[in-house]
DRENGU-775213 format. One record per residue (C-alpha): residue number from 0; x, y, z. Coordinates in nm, 4 decimals. Example, Ala and Ser with C-alpha at 12.3 -4.5 7.8 and 13.67 -1.06 7.14 Angstrom:
BEGIN
resi=0; east=1.2300; north=-0.4500; up=0.7800
resi=1; east=1.3670; north=-0.1060; up=0.7140
This chain:
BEGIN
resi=0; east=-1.5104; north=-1.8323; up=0.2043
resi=1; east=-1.2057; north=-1.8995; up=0.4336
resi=2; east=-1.1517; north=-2.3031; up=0.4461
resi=3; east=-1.0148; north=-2.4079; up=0.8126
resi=4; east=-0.9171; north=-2.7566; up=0.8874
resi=5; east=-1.1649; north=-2.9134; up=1.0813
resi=6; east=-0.9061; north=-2.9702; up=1.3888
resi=7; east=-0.8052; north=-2.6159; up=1.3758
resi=8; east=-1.1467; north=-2.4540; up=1.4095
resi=9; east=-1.1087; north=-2.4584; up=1.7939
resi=10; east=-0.8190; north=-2.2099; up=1.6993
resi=11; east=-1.0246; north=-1.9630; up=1.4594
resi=12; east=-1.0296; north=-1.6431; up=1.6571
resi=13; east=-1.4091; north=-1.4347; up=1.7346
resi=14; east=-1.4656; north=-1.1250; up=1.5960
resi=15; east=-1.4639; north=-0.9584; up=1.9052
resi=16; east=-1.1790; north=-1.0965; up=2.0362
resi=17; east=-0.9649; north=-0.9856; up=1.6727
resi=18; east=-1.1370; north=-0.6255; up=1.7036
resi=19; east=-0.9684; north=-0.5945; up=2.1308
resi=20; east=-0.6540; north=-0.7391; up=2.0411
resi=21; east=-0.6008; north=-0.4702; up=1.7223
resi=22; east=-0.7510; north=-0.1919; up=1.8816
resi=23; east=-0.4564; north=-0.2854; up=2.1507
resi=24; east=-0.2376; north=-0.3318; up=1.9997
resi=25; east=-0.2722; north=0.0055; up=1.7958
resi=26; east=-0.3106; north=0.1630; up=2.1295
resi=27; east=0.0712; north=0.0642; up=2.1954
resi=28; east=0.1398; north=0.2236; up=1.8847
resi=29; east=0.2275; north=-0.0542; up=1.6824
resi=30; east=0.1740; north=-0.1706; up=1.3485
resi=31; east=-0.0388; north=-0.4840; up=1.3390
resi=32; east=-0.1011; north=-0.6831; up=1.0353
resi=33; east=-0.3582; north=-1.0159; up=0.9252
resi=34; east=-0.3011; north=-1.2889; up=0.6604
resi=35; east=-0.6582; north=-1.3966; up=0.4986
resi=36; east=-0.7890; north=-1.5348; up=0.1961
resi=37; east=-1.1092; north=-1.4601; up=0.1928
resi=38; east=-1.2154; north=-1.1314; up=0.0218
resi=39; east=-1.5299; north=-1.1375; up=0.2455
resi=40; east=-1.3503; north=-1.0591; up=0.5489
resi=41; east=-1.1402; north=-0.7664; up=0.3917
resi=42; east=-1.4457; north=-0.4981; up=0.4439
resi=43; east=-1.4361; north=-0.5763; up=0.8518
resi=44; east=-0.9997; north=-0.5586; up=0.8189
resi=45; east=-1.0533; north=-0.2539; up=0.6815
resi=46; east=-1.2686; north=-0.0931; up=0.9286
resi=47; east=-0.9927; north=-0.1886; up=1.1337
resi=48; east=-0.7025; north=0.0442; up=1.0170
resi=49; east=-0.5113; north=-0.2742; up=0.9496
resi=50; east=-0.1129; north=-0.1688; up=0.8830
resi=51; east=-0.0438; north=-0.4745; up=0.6274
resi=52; east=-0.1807; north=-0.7856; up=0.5156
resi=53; east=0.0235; north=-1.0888; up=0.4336
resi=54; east=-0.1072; north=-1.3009; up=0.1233
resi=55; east=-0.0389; north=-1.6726; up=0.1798
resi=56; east=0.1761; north=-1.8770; up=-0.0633
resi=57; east=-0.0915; north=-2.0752; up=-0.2182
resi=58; east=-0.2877; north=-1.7478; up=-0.2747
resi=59; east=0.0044; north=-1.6343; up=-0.4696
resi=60; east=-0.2112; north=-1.6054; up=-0.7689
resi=61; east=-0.5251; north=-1.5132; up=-0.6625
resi=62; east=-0.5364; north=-1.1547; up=-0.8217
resi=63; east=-0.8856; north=-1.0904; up=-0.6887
resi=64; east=-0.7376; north=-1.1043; up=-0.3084
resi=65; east=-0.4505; north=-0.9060; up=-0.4104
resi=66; east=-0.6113; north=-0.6292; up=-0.5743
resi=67; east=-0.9119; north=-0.5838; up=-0.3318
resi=68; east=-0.6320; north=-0.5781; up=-0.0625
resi=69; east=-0.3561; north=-0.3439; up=-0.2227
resi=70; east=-0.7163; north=-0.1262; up=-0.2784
resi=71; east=-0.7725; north=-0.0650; up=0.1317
resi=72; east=-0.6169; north=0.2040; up=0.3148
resi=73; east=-0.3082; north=-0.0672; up=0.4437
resi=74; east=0.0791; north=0.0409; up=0.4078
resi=75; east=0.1993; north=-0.2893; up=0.2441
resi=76; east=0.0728; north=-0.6059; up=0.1333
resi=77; east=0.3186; north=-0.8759; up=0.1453
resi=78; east=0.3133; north=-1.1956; up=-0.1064
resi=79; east=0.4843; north=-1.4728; up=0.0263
resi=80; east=0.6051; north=-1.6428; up=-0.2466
resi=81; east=0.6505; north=-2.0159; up=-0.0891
resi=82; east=0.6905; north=-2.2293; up=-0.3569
resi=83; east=0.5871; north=-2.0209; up=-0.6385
resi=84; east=0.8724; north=-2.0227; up=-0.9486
resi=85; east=0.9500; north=-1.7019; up=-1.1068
resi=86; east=0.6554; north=-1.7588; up=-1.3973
resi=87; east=0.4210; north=-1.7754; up=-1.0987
resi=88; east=0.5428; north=-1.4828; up=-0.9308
resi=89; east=0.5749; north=-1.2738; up=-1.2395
resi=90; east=0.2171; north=-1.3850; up=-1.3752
resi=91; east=0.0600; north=-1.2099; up=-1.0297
resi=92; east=0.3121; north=-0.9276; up=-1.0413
resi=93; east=0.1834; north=-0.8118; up=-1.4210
resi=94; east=-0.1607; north=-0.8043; up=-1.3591
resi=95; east=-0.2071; north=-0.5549; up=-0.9936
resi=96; east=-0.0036; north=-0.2706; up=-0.8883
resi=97; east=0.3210; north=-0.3293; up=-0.7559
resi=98; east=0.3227; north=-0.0175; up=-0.5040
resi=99; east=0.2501; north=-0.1517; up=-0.1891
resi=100; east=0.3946; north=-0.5331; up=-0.2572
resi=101; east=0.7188; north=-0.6996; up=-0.0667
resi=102; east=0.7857; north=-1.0319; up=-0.1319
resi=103; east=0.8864; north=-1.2941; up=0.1210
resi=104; east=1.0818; north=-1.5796; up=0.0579
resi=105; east=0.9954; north=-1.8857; up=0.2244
resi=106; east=1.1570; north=-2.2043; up=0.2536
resi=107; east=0.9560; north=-2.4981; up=0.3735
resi=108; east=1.2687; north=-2.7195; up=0.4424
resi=109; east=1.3972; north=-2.8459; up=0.7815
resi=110; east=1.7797; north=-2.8011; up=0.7514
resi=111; east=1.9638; north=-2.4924; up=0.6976
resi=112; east=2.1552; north=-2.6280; up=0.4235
resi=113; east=1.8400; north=-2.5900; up=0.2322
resi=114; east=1.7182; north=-2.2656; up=0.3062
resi=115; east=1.8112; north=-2.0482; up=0.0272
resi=116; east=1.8481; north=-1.7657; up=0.1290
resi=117; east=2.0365; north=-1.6341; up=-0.1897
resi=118; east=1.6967; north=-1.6819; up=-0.3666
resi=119; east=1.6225; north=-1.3583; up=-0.1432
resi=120; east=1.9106; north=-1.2070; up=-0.4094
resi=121; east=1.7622; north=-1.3556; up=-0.7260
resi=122; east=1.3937; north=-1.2374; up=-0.6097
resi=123; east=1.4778; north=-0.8653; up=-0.5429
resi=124; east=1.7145; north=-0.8615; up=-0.8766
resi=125; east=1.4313; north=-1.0149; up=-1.1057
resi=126; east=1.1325; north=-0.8300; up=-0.9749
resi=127; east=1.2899; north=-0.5118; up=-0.8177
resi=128; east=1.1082; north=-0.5289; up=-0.4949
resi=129; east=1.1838; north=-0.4969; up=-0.1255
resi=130; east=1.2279; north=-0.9020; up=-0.0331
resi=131; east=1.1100; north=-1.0355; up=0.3386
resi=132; east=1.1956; north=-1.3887; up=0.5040
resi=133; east=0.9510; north=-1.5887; up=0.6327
resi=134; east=1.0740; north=-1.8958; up=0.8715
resi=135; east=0.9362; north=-2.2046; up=0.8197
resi=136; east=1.2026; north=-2.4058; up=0.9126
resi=137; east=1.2968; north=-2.5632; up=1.2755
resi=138; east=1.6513; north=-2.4422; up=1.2148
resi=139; east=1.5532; north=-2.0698; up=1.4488
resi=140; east=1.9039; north=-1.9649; up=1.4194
resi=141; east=1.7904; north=-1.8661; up=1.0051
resi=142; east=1.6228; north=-1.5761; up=1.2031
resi=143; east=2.0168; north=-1.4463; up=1.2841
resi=144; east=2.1757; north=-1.5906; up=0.9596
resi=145; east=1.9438; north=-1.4286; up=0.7004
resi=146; east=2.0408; north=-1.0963; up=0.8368
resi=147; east=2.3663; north=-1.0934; up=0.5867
resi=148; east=2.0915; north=-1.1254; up=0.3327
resi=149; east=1.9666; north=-0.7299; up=0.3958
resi=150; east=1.5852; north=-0.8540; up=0.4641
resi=151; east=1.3062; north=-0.6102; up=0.4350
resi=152; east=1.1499; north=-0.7653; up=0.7122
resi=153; east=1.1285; north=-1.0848; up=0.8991
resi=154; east=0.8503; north=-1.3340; up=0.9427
resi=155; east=0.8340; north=-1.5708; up=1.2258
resi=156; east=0.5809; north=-1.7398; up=1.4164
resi=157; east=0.5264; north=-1.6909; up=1.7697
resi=158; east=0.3787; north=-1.9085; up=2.0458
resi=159; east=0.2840; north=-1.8400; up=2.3767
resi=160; east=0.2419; north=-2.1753; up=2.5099
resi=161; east=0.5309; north=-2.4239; up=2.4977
resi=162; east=0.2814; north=-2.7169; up=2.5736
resi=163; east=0.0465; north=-2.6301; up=2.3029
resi=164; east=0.0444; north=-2.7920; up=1.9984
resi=165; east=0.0075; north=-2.5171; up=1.7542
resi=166; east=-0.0394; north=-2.5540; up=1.3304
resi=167; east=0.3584; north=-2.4300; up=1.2842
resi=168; east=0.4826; north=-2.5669; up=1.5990
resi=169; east=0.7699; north=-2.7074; up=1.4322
resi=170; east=0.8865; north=-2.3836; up=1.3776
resi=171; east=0.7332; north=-2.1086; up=1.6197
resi=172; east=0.9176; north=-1.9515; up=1.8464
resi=173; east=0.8647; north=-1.9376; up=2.2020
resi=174; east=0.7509; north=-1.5536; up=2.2780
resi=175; east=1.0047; north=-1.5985; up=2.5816
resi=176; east=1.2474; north=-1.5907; up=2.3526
resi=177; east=1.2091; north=-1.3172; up=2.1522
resi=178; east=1.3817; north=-1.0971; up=2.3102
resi=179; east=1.7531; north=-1.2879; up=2.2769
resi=180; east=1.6454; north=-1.3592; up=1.8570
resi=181; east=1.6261; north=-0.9471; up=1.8552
């Protein structure tokens, strides 16, 4: 069972409207991927042709989600690491198949002193997988400066609204903009 905070349900996208915008986007030929936690949901994902899923950080160790994931017809399935130590990561990592997995490394702090991005190093050294960013920090420029650290792939919020309050305001970026961050 997925767990939405109550103020966030307005947000919680129909069925129908998640089937339109993947079929869509999969008409454009584009790779299209979904971040859940709840197993449930993983048949109707799958159904979908879904490209990649993205496992949050506090489902780091939830080896049921993993495995049922890593077990549909997807190309990846990425583990965001978050604020997961290396036991953490390493107790997930021995117990499914390490095939389709990428690792991101997130930092949840607000300056750019403290983003870490040599963890990025020590992450693809220890565990021998491709490592991702994911920006959670107000500091947009890390989407330019992590570059030198030979990312996988890049995570970033996007929002289409600048007068919306969305759940990662803080540090979406306006879809505007996306254009001058590529």
């Amino acid at each position: 069972m997925i767990f939405i905070k109550k103020n966030f349900l307005k947000l919680k996208l129909k069925n129908i409207t998640l089937v339109n915008f993947i079929r869509n986007v999969k008409k454009k030929g584009k790779l299209i991927g979904v971040a859940t936690n709840d197993v449930s949901r993983i048949k109707f994902f799958k159904k979908l042709n879904i490209d990649f899923y993205k496992v949050l950080s506090p489902d780091i160790k939830n080896i049921d989600l993993i495995k049922n994931l890593i077990n549909t017809n997807c190309k990846k399935v990425f583990l965001s690491t978050g604020l997961a130590n290396f036991n953490e990561i390493k107790f997930t990592l021995d117990r499914i198949s390490k095939k389709k997995i990428s690792l991101i490394h997130t930092s949840f702090k607000k300056e750019k002193i403290d983003l870490n991005f040599k963890r990025m190093t020590k992450l693809k050294k220890k565990f021998g997988l491709p490592i991702c960013y994911g920006n959670h920090s107000k500091y947009l420029k890390s989407l330019i400066d992590v570059k030198k650290y030979k990312p996988y792939g890049i995570f970033f919020y996007v929002k289409l609204d600048k007068k919306l309050n969305y759940p990662d305001n803080i540090h979406a970026l306006n879809v505007d903009k996306i254009n001058s961050y590529l």
